[in-house]
Biotite code that builds the C-alpha atoms (Angstrom):
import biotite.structure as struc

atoms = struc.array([
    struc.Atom([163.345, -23.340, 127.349], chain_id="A", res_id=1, res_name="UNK", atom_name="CA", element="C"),
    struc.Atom([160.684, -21.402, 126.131], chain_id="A", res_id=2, res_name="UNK", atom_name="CA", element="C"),
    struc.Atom([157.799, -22.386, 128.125], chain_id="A", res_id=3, res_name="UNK", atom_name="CA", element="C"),
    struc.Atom([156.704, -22.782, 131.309], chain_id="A", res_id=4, res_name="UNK", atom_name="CA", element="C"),
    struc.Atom([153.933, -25.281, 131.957], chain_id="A", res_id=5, res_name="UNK", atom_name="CA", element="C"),
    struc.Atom([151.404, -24.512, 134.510], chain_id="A", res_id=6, res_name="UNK", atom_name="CA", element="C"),
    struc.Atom([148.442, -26.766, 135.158], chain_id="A", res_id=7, res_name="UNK", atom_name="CA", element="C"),
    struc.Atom([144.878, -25.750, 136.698], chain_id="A", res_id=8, res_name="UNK", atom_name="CA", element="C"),
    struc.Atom([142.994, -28.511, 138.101], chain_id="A", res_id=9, res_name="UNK", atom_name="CA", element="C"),
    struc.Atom([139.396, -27.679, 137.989], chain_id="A", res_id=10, res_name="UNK", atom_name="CA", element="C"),
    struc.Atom([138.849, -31.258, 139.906], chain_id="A", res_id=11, res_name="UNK", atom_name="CA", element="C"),
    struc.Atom([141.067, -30.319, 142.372], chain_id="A", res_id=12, res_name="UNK", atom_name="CA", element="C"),
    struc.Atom([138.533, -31.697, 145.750], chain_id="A", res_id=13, res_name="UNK", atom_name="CA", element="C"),
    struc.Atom([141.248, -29.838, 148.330], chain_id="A", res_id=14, res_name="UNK", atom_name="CA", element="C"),
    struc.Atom([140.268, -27.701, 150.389], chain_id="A", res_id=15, res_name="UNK", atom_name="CA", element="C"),
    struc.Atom([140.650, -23.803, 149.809], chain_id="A", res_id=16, res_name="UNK", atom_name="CA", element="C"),
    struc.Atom([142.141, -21.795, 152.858], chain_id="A", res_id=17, res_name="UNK", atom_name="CA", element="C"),
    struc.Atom([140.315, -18.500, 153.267], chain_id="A", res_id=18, res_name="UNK", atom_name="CA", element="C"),
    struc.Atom([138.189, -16.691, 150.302], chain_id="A", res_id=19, res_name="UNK", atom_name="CA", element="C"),
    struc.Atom([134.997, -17.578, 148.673], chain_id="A", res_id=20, res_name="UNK", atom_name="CA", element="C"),
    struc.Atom([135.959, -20.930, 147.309], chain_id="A", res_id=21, res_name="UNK", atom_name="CA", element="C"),
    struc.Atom([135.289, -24.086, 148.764], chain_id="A", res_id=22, res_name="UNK", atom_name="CA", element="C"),
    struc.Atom([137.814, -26.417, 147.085], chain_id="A", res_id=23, res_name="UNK", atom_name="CA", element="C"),
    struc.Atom([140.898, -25.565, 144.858], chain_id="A", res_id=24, res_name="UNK", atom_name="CA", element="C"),
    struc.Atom([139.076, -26.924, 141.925], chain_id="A", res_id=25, res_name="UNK", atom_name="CA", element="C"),
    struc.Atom([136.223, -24.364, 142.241], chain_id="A", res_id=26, res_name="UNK", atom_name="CA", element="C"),
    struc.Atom([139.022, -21.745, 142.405], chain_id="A", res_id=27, res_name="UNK", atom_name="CA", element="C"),
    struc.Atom([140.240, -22.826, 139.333], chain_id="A", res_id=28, res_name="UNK", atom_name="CA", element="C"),
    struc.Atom([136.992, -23.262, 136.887], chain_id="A", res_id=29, res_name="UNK", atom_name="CA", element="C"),
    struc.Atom([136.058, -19.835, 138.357], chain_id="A", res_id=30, res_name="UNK", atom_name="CA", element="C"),
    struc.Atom([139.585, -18.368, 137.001], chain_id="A", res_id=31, res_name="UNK", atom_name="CA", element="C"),
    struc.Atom([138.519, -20.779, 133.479], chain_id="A", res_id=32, res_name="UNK", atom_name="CA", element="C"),
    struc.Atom([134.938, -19.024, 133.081], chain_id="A", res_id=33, res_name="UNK", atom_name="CA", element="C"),
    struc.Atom([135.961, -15.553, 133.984], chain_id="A", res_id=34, res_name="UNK", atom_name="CA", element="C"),
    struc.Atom([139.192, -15.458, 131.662], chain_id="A", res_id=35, res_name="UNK", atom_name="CA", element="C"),
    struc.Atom([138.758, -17.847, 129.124], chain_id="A", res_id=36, res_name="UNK", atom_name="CA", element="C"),
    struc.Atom([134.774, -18.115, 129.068], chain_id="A", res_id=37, res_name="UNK", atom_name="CA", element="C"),
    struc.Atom([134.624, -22.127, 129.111], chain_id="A", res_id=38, res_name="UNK", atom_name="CA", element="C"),
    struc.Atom([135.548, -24.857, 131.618], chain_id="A", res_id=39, res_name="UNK", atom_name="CA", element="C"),
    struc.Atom([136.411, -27.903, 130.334], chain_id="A", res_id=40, res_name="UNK", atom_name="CA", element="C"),
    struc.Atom([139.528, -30.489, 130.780], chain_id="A", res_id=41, res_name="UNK", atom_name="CA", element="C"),
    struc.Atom([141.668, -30.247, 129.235], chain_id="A", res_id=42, res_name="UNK", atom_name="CA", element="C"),
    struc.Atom([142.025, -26.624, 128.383], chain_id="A", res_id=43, res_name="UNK", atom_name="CA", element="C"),
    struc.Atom([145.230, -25.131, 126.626], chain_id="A", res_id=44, res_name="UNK", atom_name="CA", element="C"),
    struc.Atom([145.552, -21.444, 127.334], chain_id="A", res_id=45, res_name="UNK", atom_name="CA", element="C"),
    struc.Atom([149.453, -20.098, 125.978], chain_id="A", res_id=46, res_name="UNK", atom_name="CA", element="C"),
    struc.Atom([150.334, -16.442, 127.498], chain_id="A", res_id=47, res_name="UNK", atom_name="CA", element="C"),
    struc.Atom([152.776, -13.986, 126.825], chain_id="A", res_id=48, res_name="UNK", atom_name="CA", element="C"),
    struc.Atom([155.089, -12.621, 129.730], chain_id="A", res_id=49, res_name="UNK", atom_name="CA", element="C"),
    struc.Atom([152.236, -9.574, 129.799], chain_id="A", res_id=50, res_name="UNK", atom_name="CA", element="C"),
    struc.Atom([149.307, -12.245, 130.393], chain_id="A", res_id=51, res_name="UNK", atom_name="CA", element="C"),
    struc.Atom([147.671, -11.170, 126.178], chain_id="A", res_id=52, res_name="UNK", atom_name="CA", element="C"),
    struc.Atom([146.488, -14.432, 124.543], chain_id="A", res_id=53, res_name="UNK", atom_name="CA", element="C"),
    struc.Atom([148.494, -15.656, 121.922], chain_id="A", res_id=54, res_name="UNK", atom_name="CA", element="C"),
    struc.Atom([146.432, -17.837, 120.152], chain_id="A", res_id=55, res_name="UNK", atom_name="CA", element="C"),
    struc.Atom([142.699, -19.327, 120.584], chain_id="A", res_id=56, res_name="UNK", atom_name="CA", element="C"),
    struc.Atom([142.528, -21.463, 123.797], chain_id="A", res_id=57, res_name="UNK", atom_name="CA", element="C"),
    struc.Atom([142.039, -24.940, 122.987], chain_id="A", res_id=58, res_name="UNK", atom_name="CA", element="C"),
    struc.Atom([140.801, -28.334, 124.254], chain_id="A", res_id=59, res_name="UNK", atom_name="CA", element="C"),
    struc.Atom([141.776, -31.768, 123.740], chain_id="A", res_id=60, res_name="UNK", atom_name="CA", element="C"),
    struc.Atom([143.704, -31.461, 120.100], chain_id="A", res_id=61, res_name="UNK", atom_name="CA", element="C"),
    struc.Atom([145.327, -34.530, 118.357], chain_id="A", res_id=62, res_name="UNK", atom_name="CA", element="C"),
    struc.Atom([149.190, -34.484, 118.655], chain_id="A", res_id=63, res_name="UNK", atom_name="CA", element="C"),
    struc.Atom([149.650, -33.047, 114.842], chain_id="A", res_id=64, res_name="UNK", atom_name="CA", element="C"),
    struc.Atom([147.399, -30.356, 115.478], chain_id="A", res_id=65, res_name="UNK", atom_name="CA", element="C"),
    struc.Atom([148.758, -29.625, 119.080], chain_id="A", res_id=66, res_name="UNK", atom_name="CA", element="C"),
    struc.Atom([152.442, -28.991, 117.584], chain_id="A", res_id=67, res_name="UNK", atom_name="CA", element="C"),
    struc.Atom([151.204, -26.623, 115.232], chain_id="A", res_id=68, res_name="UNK", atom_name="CA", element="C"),
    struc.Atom([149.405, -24.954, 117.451], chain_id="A", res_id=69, res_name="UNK", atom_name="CA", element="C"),
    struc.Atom([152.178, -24.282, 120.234], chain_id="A", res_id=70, res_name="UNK", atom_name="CA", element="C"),
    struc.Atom([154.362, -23.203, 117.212], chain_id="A", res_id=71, res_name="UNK", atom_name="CA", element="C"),
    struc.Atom([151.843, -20.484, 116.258], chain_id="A", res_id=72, res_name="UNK", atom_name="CA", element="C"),
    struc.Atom([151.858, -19.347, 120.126], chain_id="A", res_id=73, res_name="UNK", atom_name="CA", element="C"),
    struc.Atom([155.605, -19.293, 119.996], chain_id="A", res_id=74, res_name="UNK", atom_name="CA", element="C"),
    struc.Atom([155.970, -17.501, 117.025], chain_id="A", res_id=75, res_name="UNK", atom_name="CA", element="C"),
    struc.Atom([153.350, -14.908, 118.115], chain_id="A", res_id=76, res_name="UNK", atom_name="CA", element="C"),
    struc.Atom([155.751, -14.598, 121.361], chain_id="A", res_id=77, res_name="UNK", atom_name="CA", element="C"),
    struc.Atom([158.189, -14.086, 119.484], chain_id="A", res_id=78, res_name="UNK", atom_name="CA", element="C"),
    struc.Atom([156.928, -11.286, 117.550], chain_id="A", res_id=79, res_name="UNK", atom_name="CA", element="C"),
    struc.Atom([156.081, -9.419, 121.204], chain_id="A", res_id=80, res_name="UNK", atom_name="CA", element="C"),
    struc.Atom([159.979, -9.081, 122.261], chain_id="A", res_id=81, res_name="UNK", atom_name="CA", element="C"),
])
């Protein structure tokens, strides 16, 4: 209700129609680098409707940890409306 999931897939081997990009993939872990300054899988990103960080992307995070960190994203949301 709150979220909406989007997923990048820097392994993506399809085929890119026009631009400088080869494959969808390479699309993608450009996008990574340039905004986020790392590639790597997986790679949580939460952004408000403006596209402003709201927390520290993350990688791979235990389930505990995870939570709590989608909570802090949602309550930093929250405190943008």
């Amino acid at each position: 209700e709150n979220l909406i999931l989007l997923s990048l897939y820097v392994d993506d081997r399809g085929k890119c129609s026009g631009g400088p990009f080869k494959t969808i993939g390479e699309k993608w872990a450009t996008f990574e680098q340039e905004n986020f300054k790392q590639v790597t899988q997986p790679l949580y990103v939460l952004l408000g409707p403006g596209g402003q960080l709201l927390n520290y992307p993350v990688g791979y995070t235990p389930e505990k940890q995870y939570q709590q960190w989608l909570e802090c994203g949602l309550r930093a949301c929250r405190f943008l409306k």
